[in-house]
C-alpha positions as CSV (number, residue, x, y, z in Angstrom):
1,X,80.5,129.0,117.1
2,X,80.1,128.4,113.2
3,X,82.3,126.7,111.1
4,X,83.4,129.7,109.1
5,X,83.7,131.4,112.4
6,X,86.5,128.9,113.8
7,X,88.2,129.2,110.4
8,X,88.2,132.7,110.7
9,X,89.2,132.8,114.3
10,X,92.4,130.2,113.3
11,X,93.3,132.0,109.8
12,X,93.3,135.2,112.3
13,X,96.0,133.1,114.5
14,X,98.3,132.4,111.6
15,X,101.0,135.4,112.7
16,X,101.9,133.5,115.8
17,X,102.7,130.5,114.2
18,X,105.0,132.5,111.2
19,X,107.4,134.0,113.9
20,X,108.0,130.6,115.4
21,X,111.5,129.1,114.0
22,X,112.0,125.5,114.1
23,X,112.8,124.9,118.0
24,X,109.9,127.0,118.6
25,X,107.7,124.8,116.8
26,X,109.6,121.4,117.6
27,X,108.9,122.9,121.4
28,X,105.3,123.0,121.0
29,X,104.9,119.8,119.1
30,X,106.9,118.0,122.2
31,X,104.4,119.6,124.6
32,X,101.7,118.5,122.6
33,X,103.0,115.2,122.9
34,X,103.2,115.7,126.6
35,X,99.6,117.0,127.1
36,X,98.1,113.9,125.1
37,X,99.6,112.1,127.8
38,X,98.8,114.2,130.8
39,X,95.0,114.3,129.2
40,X,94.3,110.7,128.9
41,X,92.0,110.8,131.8
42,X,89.8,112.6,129.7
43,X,90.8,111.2,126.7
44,X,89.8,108.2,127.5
45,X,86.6,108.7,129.5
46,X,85.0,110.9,125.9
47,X,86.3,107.8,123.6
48,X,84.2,105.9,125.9
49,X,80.9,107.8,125.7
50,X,81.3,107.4,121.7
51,X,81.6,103.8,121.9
52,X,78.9,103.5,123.5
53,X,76.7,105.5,121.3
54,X,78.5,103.9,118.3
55,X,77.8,100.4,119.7
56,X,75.1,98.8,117.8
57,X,75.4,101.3,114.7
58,X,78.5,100.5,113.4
59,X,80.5,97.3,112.9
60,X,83.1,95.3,115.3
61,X,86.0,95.9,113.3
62,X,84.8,100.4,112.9
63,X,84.5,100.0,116.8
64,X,88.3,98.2,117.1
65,X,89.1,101.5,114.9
66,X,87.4,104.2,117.0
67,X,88.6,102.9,120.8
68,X,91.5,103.9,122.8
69,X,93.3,102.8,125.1
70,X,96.4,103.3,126.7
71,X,98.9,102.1,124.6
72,X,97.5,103.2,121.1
73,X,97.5,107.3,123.2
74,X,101.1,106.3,124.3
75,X,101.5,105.7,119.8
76,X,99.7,108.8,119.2
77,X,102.3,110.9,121.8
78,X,105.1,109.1,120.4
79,X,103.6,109.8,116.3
80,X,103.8,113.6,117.6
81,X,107.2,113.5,118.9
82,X,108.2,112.0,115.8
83,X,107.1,114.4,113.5
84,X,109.2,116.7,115.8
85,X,112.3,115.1,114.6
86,X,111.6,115.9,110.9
87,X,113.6,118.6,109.2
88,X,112.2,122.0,109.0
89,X,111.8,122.8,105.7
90,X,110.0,126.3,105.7
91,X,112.4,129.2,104.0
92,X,114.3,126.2,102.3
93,X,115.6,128.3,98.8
94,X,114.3,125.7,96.1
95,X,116.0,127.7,93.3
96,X,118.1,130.7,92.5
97,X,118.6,133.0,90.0
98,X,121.2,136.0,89.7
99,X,120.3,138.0,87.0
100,X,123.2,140.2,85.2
101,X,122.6,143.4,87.4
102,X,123.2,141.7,90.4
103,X,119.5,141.2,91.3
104,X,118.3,137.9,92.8
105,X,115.5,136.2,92.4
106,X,114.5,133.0,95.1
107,X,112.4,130.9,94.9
108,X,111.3,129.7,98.9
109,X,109.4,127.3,100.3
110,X,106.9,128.6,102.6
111,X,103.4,127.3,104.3
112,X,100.2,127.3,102.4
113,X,98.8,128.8,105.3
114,X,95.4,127.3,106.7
115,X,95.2,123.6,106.2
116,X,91.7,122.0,107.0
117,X,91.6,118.0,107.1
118,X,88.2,116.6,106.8
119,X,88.5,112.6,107.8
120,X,86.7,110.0,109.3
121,X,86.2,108.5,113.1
122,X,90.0,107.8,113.6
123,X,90.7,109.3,116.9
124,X,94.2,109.0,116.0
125,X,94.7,111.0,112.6
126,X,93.4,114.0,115.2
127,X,96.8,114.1,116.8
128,X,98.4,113.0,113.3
129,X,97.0,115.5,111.1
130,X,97.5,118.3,114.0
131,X,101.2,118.1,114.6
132,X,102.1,117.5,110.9
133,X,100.1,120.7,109.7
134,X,101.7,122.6,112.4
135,X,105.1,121.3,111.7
136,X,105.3,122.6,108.3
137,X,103.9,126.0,109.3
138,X,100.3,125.8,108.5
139,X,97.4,126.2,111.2
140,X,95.3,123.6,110.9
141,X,91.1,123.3,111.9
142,X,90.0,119.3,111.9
143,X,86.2,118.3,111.1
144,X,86.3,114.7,112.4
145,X,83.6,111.9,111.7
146,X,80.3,112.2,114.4
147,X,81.1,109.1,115.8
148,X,84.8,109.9,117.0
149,X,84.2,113.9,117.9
150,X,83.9,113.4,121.7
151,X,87.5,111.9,121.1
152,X,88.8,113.9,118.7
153,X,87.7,117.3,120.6
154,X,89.3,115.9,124.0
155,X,92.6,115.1,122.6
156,X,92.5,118.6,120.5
157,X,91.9,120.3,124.2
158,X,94.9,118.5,125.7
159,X,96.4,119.7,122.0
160,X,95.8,123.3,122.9
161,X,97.0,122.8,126.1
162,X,100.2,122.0,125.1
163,X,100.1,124.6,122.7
164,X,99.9,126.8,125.7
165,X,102.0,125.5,127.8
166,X,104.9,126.3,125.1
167,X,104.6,129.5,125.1
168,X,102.4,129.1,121.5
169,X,98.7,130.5,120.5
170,X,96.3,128.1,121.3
171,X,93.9,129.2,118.5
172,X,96.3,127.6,115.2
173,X,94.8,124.7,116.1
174,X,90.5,124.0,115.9
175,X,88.2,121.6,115.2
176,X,84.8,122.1,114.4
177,X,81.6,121.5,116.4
178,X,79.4,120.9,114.2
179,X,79.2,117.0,112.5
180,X,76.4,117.4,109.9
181,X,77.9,117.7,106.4
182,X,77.1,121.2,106.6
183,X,80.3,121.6,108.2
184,X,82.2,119.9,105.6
185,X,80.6,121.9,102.9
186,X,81.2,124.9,104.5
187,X,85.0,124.2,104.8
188,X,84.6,122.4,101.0
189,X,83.9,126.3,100.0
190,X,85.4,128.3,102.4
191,X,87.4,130.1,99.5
192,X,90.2,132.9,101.4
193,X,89.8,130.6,104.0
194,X,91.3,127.4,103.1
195,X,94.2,127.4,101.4
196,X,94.5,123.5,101.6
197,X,92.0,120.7,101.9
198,X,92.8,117.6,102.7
199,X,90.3,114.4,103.1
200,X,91.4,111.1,104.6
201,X,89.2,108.3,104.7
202,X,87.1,106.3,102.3
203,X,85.9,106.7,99.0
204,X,82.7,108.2,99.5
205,X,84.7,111.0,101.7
206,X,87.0,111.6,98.9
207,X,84.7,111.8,96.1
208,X,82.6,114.2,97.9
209,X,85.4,116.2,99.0
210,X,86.5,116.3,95.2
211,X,83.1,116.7,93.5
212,X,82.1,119.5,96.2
213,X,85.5,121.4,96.9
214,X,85.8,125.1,95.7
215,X,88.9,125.2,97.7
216,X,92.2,123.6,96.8
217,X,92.2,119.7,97.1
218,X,94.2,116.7,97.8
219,X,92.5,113.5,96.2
220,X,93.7,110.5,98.3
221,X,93.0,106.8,97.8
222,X,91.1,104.2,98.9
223,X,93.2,100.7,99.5
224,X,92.1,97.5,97.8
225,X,95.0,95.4,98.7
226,X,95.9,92.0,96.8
227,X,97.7,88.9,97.8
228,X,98.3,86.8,95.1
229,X,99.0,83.0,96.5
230,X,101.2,81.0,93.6
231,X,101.6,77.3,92.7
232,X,105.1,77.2,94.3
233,X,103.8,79.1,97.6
234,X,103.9,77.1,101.2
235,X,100.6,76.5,101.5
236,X,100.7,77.3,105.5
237,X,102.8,80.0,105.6
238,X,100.1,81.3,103.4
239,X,96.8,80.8,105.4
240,X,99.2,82.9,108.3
241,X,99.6,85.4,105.9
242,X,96.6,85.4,104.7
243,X,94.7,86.0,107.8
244,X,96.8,88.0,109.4
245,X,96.8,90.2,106.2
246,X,93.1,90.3,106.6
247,X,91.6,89.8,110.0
248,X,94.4,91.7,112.7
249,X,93.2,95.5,112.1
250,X,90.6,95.1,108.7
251,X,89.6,98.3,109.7
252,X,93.1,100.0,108.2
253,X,94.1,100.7,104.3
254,X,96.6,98.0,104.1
255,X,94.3,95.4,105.2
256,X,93.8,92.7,102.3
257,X,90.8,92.7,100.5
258,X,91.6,90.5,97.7
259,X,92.4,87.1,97.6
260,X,93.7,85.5,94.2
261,X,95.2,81.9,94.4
262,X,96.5,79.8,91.4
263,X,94.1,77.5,90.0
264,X,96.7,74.1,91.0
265,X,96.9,75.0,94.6
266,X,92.8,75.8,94.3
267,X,91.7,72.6,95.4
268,X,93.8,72.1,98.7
269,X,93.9,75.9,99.7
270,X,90.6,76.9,99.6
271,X,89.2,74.1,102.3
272,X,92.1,75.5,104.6
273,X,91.5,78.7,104.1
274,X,87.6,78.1,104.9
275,X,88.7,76.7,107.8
276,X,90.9,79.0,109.2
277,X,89.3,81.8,108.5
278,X,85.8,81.0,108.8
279,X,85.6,77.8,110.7
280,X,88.4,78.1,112.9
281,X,87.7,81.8,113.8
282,X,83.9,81.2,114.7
283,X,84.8,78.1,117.2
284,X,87.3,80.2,118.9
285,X,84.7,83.2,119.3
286,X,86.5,85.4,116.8
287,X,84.9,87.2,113.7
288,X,84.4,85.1,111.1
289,X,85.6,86.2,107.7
290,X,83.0,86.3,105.1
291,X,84.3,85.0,101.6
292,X,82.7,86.5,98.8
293,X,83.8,83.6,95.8
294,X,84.6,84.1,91.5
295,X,82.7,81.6,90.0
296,X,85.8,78.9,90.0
297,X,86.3,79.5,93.7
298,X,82.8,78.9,94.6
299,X,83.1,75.2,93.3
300,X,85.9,74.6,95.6
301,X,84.0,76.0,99.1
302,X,80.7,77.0,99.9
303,X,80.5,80.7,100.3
304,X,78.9,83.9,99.2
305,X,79.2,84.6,95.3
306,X,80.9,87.3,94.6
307,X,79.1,90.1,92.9
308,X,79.8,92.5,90.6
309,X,81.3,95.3,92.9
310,X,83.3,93.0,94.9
311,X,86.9,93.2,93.7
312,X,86.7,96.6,93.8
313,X,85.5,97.4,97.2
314,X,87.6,98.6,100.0
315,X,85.5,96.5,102.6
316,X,87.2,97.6,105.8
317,X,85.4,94.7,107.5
318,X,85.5,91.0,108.0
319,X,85.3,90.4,104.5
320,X,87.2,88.8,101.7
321,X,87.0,88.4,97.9
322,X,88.5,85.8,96.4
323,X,89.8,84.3,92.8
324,X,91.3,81.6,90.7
325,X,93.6,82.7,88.3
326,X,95.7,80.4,86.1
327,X,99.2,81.6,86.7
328,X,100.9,85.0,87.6
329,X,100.1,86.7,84.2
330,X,96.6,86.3,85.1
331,X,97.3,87.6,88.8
332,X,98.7,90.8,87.6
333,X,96.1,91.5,84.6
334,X,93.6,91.2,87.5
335,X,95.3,93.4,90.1
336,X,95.9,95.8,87.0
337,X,92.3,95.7,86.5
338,X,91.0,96.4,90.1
339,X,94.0,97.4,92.7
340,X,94.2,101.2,93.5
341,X,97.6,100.9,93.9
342,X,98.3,100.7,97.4
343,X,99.7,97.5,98.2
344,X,100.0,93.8,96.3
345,X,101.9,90.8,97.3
346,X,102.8,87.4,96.2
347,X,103.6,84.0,98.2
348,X,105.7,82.0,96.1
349,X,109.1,79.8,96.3
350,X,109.1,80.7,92.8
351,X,111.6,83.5,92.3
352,X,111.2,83.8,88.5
353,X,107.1,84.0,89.6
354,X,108.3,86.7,92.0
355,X,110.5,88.7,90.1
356,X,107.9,89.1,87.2
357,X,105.3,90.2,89.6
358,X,107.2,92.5,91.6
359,X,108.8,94.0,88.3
360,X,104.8,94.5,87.1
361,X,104.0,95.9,90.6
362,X,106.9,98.4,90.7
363,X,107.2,99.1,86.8
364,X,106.3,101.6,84.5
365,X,103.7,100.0,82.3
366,X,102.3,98.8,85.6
367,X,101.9,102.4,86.7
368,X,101.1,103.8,83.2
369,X,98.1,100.7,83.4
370,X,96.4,102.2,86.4
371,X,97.1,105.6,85.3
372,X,95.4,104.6,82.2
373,X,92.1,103.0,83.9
374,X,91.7,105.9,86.9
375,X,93.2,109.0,85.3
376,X,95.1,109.3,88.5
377,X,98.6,110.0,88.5
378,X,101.0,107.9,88.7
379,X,103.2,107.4,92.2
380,X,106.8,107.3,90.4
381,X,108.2,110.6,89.8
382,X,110.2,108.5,86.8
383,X,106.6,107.8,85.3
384,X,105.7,111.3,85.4
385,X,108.2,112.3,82.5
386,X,107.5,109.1,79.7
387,X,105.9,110.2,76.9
388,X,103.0,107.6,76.9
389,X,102.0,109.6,80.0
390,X,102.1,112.9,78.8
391,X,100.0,111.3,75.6
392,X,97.2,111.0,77.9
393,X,96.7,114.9,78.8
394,X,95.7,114.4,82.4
395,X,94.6,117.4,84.3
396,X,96.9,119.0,86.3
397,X,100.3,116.8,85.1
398,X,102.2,119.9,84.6
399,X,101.4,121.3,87.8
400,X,102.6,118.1,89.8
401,X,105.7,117.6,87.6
402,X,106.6,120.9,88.8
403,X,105.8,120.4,92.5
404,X,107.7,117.3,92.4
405,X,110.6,119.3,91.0
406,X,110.6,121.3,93.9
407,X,109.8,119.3,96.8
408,X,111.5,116.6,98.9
409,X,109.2,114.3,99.8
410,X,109.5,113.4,103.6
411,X,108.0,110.2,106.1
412,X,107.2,110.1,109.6
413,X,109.9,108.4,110.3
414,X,109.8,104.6,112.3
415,X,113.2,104.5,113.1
416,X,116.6,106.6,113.1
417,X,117.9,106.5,109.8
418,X,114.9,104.8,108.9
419,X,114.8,105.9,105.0
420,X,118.3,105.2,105.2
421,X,117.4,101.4,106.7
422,X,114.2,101.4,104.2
423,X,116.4,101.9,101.2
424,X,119.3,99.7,101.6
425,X,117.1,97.1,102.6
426,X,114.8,97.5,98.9
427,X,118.1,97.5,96.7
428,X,119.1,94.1,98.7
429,X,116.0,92.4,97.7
430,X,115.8,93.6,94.4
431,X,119.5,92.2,94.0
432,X,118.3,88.8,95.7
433,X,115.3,88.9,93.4
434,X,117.2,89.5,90.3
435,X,120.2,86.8,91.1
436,X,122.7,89.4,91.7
437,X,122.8,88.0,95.5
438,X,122.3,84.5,97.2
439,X,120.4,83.7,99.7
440,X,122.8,83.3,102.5
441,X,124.6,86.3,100.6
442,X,121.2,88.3,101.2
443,X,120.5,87.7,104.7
444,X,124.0,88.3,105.7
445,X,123.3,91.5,104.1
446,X,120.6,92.3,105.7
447,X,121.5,91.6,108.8
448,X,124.5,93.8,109.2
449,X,121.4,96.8,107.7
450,X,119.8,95.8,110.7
451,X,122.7,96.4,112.9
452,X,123.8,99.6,111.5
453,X,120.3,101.3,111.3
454,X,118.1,99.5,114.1
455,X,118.3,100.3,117.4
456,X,117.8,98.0,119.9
């Protein structure tokens, strides 16, 4: 069957998904969560077959990404029944208006319709991207990279299933057959067909999806991560970070990929860090971690020079780049220079060194400074109203100002009360940060967050 023929065959399907209230659809998303289960059999037997095709073609850390086991099925199941918890939002009223003769006017929230989610070989965004489409009311057909579709089309059949077996149609959820990017052009221009694209993955994916699309488009990011190590930091805590930050799933967006570490620490870090992550790691049989070295790093420890494209590559792979800087002002011109404003951190004992950094991180000339150099916008809603922003007459501002107006903004949650937990916990470190709490005052704090919101 053609591409456009399974998006025509799953747009076709969109009236059995509409009736479905929000038990209905929590009840299929729990059997879908069942059948992942009841499937791993044959879950796990077609991951197999693409590892070993994709043995030999793609890296270690890509093949640590594509497997499954077990456990990360038994995550996937558990993702699903998660997004089952969420609130139902569809035929939420987002405004009202009465007008003088009694008519009124509503504005509702409803689905987009057909949601299509190109990504790459992540067996796991299959189920991910399947139950959250379907939880907000849209049918959804996949495309999935070559290398995972064996997976990805076994765990859409035990998908199905469970469709099925809840009493739902089977056919508002597809993925396509075909792999070549034929496929994802077609979807790219399926205008009436798509209502929604979505790509998840790299930058290559996302650029193509962006430059190539004809259909409505979410642009995602890529995730060049920075850890910042200070003067002040404890130099061991540090290398744990460090390496755990870069070489326990590289393969994922919030793996580091930058290294910057004050020039006074320089000379007794960076023979550690060589060690433990290159020396240490290739007597023990693990992956070595390449380091890719600045200029002042690179007369510290022998490595690879780092070349132009380095610090702003999303390596996904054993591979680090690291920096001198001078102090934290240099740390955070640097990350405003490269990051892509996914995640940053900062080792320090230094809270004044902490404060300024996370103040940059989080702050609205730090946002306005990568808004600036990407003409992306900006992740605060707060940012989205200053003026300096609306100076730069970005593309499609007014559109998300009003969408943002209009929208609660929901997580999968990790936890009961988990937003809840998440918040409380962010306003007690700012106050610790910012002196309004001490230490012991902080933890005791916390602690009591922990009880209240975490179950054990």
């Amino acid at each position: 069957m053609t591409t456009i023929d399974i998006l025509k065959k799953t747009r076709a399907a969109r009236g059995g998904l509409a009736v479905l209230d929000e038990a209905g659809k929590n009840a299929l998303l729990l059997s879908m969560a069942d059948s992942l289960l009841s499937h791993e059999g044959a879950i796990l037997a077609e991951n197999e077959a693409d590892m070993a095709d994709a043995r030999g073609h793609i890296s270690d850390v890509m093949l640590d990404r594509l497997r499954l086991d077990h456990d990360r099925l038994a995550g996937m199941a558990d993702g699903v029944r998660a997004i089952a918890a969420l609130p139902d939002h569809t035929g939420r009223v987002l405004s009202e208006v009465r007008r003088p003769n009694g008519l009124v006017i509503q504005k509702v929230q409803v689905p987009l319709g057909l949601v299509s989610i190109i990504y790459e070989s992540r067996p796991n965004v299959t189920s991910d991207a399947a139950a959250l489409a379907l939880k907000s009311g849209n049918v959804c057909v996949l495309r999935s990279g070559k290398e995972a579709h064996r997976s990805a089309r076994a765990i859409v059949k035990a998908l199905k299933a469970g469709i099925a077996q809840g009493g739902g149609d089977p056919e508002i959820l597809n993925i396509v057959d075909d792999t070549t990017h034929q496929s994802a052009a077609d979807i790219m221009t399926a205008k009436g067909l798509v209502d929604l694209l979505i790509p998840r993955g790299g930058a290559g994916l996302i650029r193509a999806c962006v430059a190539g699309a004809t259909v409505p488009c979410i642009e995602t990011g890529t995730g060049i991560c920075h850890v910042y190590v200070d003067e002040s930091a404890d130099l061991s805590k540090a290398l744990n970070i460090v390496e755990n930050a870069k070489a326990s799933r590289p393969s994922v967006c919030n793996a580091e990929e930058v290294l910057l570490v004050h020039s006074a620490v320089a000379a007794e870090f960076l023979p550690r860090l060589k060690k433990r992550l290159v020396d240490d790691r290739a007597a023990a049989g693990k992956v070595p971690v390449e380091l890719r070295l600045d200029p002042r790093a690179v007369a510290v420890i022998p490595g690879t020079p780092a070349g132009p494209a380095d610090f702003d590559t999303e390596f996904l792979d054993y591979i680090l780049a690291v920096a001198c800087v001078e102090d934290v002002e240099e740390a955070i011109a640097h990350i405003a220079a490269h990051s892509t404003g996914h995640s940053e951190a900062i080792i320090t004992s230094d809270k004044a060194a902490a404060q300024k950094f996370l103040k940059y991180a989080a702050s609205e000339q730090g946002e306005l400074d990568y808004t600036e150099m990407t003409s992306r916008l900006p992740a605060r809603t707060d940012v989205l109203e200053s003026d300096e922003l609306a100076a730069m007459d970005l593309p499609g501002l007014d559109e998300i100002k009003e969408y943002v107006d209009n929208t609660e903004l929901l997580a999968r949650p990790m936890a009961p009360q988990a937003m809840e937990f998440i918040s409380e916990m962010g306003s007690l470190f700012q106050q610790y940060v910012s002196d309004e709490l001490t230490l012991d005052s902080f933890c005791e704090k916390a602690q009591k967050a922990v009880d209240t919101y975490v179950v054990k």
